[in-house]
PDB file with one MODEL, atoms N, CA, C and O in Angstrom:
MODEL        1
ATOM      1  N   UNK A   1      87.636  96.079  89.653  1.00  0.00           N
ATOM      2  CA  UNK A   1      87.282  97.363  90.178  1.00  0.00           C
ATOM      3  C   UNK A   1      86.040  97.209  91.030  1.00  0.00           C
ATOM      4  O   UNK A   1      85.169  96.396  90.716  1.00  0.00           O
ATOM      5  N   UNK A   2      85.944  97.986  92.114  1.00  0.00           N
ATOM      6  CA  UNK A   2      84.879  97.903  93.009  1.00  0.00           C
ATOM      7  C   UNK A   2      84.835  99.577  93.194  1.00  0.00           C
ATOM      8  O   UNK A   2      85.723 100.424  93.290  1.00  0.00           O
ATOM      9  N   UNK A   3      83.135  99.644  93.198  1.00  0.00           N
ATOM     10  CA  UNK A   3      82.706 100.969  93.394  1.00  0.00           C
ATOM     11  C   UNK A   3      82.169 101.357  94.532  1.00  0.00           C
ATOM     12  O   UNK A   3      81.558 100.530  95.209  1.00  0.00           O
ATOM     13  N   UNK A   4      82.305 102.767  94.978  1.00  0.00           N
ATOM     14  CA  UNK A   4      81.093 102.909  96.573  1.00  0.00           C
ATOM     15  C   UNK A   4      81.978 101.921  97.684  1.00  0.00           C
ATOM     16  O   UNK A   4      81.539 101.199  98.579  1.00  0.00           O
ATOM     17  N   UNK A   5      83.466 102.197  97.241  1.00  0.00           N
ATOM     18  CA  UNK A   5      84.237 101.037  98.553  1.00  0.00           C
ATOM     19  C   UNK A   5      83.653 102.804  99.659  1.00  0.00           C
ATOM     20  O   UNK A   5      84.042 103.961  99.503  1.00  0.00           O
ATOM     21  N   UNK A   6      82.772 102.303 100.538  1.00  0.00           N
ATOM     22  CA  UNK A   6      83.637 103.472 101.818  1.00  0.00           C
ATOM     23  C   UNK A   6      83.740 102.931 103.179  1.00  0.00           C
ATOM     24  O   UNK A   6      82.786 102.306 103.642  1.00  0.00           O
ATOM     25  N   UNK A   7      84.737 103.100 103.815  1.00  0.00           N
ATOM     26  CA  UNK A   7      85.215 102.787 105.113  1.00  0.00           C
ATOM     27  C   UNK A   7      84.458 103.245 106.355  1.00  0.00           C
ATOM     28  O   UNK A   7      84.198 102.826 107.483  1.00  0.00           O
ATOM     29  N   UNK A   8      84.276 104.103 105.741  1.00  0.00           N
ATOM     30  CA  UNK A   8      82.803 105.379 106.841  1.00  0.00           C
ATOM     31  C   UNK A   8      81.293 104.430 106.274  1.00  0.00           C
ATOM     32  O   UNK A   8      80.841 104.724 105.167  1.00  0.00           O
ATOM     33  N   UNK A   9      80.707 103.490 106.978  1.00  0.00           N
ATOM     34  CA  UNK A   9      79.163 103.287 107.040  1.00  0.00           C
ATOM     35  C   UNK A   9      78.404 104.711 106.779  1.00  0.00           C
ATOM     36  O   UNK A   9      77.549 104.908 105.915  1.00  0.00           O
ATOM     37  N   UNK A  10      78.874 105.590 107.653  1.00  0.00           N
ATOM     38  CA  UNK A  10      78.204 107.041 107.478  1.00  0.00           C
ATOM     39  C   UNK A  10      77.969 107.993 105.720  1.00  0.00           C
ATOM     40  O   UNK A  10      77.185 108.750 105.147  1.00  0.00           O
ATOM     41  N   UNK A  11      79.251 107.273 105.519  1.00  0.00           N
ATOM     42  CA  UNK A  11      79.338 107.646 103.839  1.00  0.00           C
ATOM     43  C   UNK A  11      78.868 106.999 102.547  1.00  0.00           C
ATOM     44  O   UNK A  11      78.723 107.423 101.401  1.00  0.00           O
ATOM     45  N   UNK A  12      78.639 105.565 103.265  1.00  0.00           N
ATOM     46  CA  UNK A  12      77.979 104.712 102.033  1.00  0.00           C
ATOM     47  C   UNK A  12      77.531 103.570 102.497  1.00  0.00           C
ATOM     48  O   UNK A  12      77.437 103.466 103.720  1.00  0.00           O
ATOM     49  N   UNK A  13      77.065 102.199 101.459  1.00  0.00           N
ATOM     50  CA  UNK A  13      76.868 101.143 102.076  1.00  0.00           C
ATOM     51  C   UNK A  13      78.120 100.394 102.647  1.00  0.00           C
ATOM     52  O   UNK A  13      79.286 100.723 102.426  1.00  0.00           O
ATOM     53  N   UNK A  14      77.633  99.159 103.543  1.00  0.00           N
ATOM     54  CA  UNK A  14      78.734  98.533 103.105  1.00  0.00           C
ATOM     55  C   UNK A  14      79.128  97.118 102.376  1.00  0.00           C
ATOM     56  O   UNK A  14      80.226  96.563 102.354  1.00  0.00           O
ATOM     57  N   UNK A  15      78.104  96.778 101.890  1.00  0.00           N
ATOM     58  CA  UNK A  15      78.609  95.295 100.971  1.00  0.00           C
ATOM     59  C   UNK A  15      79.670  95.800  99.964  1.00  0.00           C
ATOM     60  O   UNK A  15      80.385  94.843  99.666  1.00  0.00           O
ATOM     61  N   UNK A  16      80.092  97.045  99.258  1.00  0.00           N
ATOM     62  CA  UNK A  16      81.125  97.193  98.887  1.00  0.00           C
ATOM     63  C   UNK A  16      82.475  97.138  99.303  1.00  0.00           C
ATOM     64  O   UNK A  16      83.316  96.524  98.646  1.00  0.00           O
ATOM     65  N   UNK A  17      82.760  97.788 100.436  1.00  0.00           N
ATOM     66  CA  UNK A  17      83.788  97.500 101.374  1.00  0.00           C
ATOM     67  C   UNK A  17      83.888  96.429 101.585  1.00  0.00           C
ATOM     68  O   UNK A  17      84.927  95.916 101.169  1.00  0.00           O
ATOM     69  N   UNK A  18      82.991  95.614 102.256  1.00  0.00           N
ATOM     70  CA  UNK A  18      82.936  94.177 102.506  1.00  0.00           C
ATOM     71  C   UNK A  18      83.401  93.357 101.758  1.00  0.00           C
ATOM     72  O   UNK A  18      83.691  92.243 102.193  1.00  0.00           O
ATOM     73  N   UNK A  19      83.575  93.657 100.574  1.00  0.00           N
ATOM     74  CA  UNK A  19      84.018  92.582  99.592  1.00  0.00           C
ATOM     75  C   UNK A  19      85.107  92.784  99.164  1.00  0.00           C
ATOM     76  O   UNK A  19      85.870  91.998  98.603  1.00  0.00           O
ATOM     77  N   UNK A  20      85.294  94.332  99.516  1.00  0.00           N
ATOM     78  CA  UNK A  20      87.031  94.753  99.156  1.00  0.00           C
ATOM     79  C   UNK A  20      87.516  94.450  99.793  1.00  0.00           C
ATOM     80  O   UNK A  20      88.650  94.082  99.487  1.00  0.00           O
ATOM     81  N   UNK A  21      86.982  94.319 101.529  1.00  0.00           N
ATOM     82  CA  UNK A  21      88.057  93.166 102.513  1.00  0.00           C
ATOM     83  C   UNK A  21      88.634  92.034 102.118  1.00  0.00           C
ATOM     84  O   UNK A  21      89.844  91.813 102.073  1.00  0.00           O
ATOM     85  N   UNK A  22      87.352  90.981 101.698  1.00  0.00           N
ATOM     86  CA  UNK A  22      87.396  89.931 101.490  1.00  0.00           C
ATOM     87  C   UNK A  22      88.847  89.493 100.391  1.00  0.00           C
ATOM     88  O   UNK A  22      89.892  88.868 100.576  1.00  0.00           O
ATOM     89  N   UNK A  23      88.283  90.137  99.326  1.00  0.00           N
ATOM     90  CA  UNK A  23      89.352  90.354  98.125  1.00  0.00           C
ATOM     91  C   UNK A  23      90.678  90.257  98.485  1.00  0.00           C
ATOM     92  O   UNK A  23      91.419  89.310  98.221  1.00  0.00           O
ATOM     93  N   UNK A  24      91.090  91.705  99.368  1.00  0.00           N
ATOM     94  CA  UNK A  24      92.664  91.672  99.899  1.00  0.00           C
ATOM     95  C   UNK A  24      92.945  90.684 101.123  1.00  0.00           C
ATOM     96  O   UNK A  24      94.106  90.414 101.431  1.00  0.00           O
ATOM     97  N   UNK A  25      91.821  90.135 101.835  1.00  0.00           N
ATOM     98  CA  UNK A  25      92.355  89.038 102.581  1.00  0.00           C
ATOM     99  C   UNK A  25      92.671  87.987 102.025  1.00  0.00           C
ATOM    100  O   UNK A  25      93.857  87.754 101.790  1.00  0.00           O
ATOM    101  N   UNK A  26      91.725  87.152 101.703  1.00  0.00           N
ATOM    102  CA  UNK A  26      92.322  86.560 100.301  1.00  0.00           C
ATOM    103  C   UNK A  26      93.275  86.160 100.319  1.00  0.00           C
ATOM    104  O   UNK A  26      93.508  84.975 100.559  1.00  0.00           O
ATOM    105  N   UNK A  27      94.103  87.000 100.078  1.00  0.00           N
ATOM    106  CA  UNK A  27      95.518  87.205  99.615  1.00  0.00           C
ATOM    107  C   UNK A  27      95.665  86.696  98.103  1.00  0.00           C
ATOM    108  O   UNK A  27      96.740  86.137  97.885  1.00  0.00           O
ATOM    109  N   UNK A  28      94.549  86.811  96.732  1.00  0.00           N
ATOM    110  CA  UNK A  28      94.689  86.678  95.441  1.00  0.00           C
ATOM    111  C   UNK A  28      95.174  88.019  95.306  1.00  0.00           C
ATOM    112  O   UNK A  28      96.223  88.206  94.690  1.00  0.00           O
ATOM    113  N   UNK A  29      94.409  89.173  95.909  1.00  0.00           N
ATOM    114  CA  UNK A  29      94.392  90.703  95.250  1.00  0.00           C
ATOM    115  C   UNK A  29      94.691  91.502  96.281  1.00  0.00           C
ATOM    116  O   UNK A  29      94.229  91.428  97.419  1.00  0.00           O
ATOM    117  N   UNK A  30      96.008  92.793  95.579  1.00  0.00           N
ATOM    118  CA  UNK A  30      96.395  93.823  96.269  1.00  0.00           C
ATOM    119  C   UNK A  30      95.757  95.238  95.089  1.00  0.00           C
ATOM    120  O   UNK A  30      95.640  95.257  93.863  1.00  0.00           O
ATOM    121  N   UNK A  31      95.441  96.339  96.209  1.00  0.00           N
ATOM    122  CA  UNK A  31      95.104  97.337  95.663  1.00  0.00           C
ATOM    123  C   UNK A  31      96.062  97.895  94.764  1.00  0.00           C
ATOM    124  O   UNK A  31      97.171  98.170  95.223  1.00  0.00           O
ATOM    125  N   UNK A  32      95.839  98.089  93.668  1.00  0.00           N
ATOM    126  CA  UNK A  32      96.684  98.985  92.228  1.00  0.00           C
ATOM    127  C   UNK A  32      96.505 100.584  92.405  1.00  0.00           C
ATOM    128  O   UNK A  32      97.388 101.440  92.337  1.00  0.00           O
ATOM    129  N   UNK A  33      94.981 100.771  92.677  1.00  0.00           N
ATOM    130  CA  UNK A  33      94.989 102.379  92.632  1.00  0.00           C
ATOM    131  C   UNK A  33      93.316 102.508  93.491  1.00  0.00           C
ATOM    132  O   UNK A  33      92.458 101.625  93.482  1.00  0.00           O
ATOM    133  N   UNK A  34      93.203 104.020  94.261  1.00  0.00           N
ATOM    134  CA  UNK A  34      92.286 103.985  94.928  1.00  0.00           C
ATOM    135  C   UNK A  34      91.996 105.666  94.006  1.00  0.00           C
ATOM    136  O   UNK A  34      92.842 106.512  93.717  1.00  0.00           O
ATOM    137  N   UNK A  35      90.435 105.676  93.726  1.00  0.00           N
ATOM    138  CA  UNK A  35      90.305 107.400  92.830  1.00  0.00           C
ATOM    139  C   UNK A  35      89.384 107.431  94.026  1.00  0.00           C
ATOM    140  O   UNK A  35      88.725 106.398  94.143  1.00  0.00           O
ATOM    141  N   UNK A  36      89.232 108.090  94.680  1.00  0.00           N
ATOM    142  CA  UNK A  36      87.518 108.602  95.392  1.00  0.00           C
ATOM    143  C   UNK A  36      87.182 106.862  95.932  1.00  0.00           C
ATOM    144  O   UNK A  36      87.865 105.919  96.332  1.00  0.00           O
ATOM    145  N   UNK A  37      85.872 107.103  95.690  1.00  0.00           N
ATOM    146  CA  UNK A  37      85.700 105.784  95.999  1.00  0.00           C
ATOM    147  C   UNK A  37      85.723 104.414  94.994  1.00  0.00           C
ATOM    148  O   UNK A  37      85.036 103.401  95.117  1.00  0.00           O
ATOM    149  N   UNK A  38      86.589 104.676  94.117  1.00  0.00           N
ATOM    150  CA  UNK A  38      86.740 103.446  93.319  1.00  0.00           C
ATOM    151  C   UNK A  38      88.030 102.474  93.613  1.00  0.00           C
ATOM    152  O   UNK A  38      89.159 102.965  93.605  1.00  0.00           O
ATOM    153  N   UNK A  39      87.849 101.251  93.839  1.00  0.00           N
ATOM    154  CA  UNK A  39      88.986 100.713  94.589  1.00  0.00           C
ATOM    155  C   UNK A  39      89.695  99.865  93.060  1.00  0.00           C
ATOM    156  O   UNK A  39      88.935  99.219  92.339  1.00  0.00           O
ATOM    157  N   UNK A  40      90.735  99.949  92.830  1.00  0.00           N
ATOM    158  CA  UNK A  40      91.068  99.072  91.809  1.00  0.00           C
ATOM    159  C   UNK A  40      92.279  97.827  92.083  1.00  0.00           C
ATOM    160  O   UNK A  40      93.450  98.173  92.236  1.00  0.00           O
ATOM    161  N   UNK A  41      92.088  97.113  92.105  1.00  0.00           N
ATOM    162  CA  UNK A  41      92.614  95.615  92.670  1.00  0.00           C
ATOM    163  C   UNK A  41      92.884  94.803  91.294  1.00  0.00           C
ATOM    164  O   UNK A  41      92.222  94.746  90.258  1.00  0.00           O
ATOM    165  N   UNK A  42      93.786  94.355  91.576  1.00  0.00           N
ATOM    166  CA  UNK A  42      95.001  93.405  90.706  1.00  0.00           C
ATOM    167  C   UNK A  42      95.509  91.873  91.191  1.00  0.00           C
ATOM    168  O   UNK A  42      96.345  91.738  92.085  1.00  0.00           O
ATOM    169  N   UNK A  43      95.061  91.045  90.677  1.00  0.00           N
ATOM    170  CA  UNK A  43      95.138  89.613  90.971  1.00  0.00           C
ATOM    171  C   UNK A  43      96.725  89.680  91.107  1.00  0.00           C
ATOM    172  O   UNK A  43      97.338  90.325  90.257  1.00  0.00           O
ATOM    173  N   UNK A  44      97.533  88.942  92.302  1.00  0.00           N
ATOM    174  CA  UNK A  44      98.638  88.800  92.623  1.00  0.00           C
ATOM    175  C   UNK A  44      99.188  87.549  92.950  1.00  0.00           C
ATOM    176  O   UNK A  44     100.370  87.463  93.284  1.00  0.00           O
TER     177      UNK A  44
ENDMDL
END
């Protein structure tokens, strides 16, 4: 789980996002479920 993912700089930081990129590029992890800004990712 990663918190404070936001896509908008305007809305938050971004080393969170940044790492949720990283994650799904990867290609270990696809997103399971997104609440608000909580991103939840699943090793694949």
């Amino acid at each position: 789980m990663i918190h404070d993912v936001f896509e908008d700089p305007n809305d938050g930081g971004r080393p969170p996002y940044e790492i949720y990129l990283a994650a799904l590029a990867g290609g270990y992890f696809f997103e399971r479920a997104r609440v608000g800004s909580l991103a939840v990712l699943e090793r694949g």
